[in-house]
C-alpha positions in Angstrom: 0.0 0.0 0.0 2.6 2.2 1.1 4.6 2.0 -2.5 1.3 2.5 -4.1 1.0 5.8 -2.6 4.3 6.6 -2.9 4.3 6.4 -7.1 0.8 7.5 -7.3 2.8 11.1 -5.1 5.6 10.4 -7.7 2.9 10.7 -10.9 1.1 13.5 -9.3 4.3 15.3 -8.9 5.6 15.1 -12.4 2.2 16.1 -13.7 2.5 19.3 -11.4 5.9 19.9 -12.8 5.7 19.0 -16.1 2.3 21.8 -16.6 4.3 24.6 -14.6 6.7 24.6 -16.6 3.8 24.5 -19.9 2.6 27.6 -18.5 5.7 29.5 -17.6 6.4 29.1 -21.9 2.6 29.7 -22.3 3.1 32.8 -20.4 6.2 34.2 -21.9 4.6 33.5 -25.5 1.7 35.5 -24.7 3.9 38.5 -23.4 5.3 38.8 -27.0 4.5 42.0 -28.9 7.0 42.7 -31.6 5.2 46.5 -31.8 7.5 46.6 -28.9 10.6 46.4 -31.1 9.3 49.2 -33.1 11.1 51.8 -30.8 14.3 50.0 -31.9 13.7 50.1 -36.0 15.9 53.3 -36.3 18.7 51.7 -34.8 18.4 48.5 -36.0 18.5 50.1 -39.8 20.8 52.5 -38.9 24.1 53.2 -36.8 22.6 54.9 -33.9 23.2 53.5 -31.1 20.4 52.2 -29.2 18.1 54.5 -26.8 17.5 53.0 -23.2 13.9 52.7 -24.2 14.9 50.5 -27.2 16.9 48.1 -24.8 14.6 48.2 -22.2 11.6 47.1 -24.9 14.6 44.4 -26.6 15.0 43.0 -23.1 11.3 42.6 -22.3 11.0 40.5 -25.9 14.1 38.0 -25.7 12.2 35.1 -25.4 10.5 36.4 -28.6 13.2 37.0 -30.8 12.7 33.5 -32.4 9.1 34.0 -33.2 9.5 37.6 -34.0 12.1 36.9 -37.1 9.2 34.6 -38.4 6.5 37.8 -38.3 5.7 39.0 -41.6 5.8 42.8 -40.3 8.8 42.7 -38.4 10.9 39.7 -39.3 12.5 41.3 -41.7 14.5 44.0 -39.3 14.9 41.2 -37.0 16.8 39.2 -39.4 18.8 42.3 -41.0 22.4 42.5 -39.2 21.7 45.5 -37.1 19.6 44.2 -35.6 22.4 41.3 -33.7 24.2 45.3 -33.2 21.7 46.3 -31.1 21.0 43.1 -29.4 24.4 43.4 -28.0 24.6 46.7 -27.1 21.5 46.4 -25.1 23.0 43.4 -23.7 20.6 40.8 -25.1 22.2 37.5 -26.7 20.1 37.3 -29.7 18.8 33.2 -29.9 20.4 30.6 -32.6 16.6 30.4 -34.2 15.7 27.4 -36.0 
């Protein structure tokens, strides 16, 4: 009885584990908004550096950047070099996207 228990504690654990971390992604995915990056489009096309605000916005959408080079409005700045310039400069390391 008392190994019963302790794997049905086991399964009920994993379960509990396994959808946390579901909705932590499920969370960050719904936090994207690539109109964020837009405060970052001068810099990205250009040789300015960065404004705080831009950084600030790029750091808020990291876990985005994958998904973001796939939007047809955006993905195109995203995927044009400055863009891996401004990602450093703010301090972001811009994601090996598949």
């Amino acid at each position: 009885m008392e190994t019963s228990l302790r794997s049905c504690f086991t399964v009920v654990l994993m379960v509990l584990l396994l959808s946390a971390g579901h909705l932590q992604q499920a969370e960050a995915q719904s936090r994207c908004d690539s109109v964020q990056l837009s405060w970052c489009l001068q810099s990205i096309v250009s040789n300015m550096p960065p404004s705080q605000e831009c950084c600030r916005r790029f750091r808020t959408q990291q876990a985005c950047l994958c998904r973001e080079t796939r939007d047809p409005t955006f993905g195109g700045y995203l995927r044009h070099p400055g863009a891996r310039r401004v990602a450093t400069a703010c301090g972001v390391r811009f994601p090996r996207c598949n």
